[in-house]
N, C-alpha and C positions, 0 to 999 in steps of 0.2 A: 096469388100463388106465384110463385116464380119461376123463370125460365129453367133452373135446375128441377128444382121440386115435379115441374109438368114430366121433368123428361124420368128424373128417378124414384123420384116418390118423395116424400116427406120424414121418412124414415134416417136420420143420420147416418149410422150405420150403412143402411141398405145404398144408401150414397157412398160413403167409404167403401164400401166392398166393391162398387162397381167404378168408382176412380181406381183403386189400388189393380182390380184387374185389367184393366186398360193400360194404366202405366207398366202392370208387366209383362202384357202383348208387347208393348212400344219399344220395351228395353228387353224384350225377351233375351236371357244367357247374358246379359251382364246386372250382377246381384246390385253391385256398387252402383250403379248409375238408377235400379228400379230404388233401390233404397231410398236414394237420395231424392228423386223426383216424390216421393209418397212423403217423407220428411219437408221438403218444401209445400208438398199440399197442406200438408195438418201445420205448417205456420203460416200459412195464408188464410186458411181457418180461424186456427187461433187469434190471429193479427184482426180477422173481422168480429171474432166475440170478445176482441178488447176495445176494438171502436165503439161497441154496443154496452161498452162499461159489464160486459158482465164476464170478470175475470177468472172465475175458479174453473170456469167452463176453458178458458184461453189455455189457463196455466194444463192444464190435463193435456190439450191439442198441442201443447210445446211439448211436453215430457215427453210424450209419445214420439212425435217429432225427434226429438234426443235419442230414445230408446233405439228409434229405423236409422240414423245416422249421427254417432259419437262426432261427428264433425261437421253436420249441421249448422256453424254460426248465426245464422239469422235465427235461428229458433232459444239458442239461448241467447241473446242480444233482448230477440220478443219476450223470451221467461223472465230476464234479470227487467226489464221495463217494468212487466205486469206486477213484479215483487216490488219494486220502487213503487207504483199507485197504490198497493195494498200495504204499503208503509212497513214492509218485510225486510228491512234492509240487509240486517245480516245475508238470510238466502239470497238478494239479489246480488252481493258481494260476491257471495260462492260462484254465484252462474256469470258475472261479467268476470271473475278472475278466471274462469275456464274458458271464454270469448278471447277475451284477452291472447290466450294463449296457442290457442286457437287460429287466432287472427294472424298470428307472428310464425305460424308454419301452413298458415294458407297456402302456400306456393308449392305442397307436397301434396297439394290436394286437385282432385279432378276441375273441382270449380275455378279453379286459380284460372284456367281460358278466358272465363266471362269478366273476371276481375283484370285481367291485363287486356284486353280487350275493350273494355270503358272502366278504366280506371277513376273514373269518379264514384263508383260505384262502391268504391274500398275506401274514398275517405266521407261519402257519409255513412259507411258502415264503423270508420273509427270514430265519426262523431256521435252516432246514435249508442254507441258502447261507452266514449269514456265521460259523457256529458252526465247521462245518468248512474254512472259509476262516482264520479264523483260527489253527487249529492247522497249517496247510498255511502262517501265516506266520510261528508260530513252530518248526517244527521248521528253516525254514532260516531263524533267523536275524532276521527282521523284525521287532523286539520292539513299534515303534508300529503297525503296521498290525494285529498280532496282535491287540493293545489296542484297536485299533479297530474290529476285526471283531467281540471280542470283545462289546464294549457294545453293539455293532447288533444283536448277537444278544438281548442282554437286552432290549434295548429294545422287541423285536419277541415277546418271551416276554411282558411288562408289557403292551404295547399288546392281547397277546390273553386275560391276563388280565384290563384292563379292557372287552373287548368280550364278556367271558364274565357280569362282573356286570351289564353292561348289558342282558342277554338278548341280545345279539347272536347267541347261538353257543350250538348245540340241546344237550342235554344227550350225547348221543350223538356229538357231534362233538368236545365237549371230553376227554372218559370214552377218546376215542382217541387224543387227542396227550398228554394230561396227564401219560402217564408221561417220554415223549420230552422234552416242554417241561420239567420237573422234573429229569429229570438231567443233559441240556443246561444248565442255569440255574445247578445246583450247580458242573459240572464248570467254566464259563464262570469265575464266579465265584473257584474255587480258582488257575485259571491265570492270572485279573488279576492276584489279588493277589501271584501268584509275580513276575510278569512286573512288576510295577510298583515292589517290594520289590527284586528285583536288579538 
């Protein structure tokens, strides 16, 4: 049994009820901020019943996620993923075009502090968005967007390598994406050139 479970019970729910009321002791009188901490629970959620491959259970904890804050990016970035492993491309298209856009008025949003603040943190969120946007554009077909999703992604792999020799980026924060950004970079890489050759 685990250290949640001893404390809440084993009940999902009866666990969601009692995170959600805590985070709205925490943030009591700000809607936007209790919103937003309970949307990043249920993608931290979902992010762990996607590690456990069992996705339809993820995808639910991301909607929901969506539902408590339209501006949520990490939860559709997690929904447009879960849809690329369940080979859903179109919907995953839907949800990284709403990332996407999302991403690019980040700065009007509350979270924008934590992203200027470790701004590495916004380019492996552009690489986790346009890596698998691109394979979502090319299994149906979209051979320049794929291309172009694809370069966003290196670009965003580049930019956090040079915020790594800059000292930007702790040594502990790089030593955790580095394997991620590394075979994202290669695999990015082999499908330009497929895609740009045929």
């Amino acid at each position: 049994m685990g250290f949640l479970s001893k404390i809440f019970g084993t009940d999902p729910e009866s666990i969601k009820k009692r995170v959600f009321e805590g985070l709205e002791q925490r943030f009591a009188g700000d809607f936007e901020m209790t919103n937003a901490a309970k949307a990043g629970w249920l993608t931290a959620v979902g992010e762990n019943f996607g590690q456990r491959s069992q996705y339809n259970q993820a995808i639910e904890y991301f909607k929901d996620a969506i539902k408590l804050d339209s501006n949520c990016i990490s939860a559709y970035v997690s929904l447009g993923l879960a849809y690329v492993v369940k080979e859903m491309f179109k919907e995953a298209i839907d949800v990284f075009e709403k990332a996407d856009v999302l991403e690019k008025n980040i700065k009007e949003s509350k979270i924008y502090t934590s992203f200027k603040d470790q701004p590495y943190l916004l380019h492996i969120l552009n690489m986790n968005l346009h890596f698998p946007l691109g394979i979502a554009y090319m299994e149906v077909g979209d051979k320049e967007k794929a291309i172009d999703h694809f370069e966003k992604s290196l670009k965003a792999i580049e930019e956090q390598k040079n915020l790594k020799e800059a000292g930007g980026i702790s040594e502990q924060d790089w030593e955790q994406n580095k394997k991620t950004m590394t075979t994202s970079a290669e695999t990015a890489k082999k499908l330009l050139k497929q895609l740009k050759q045929g």
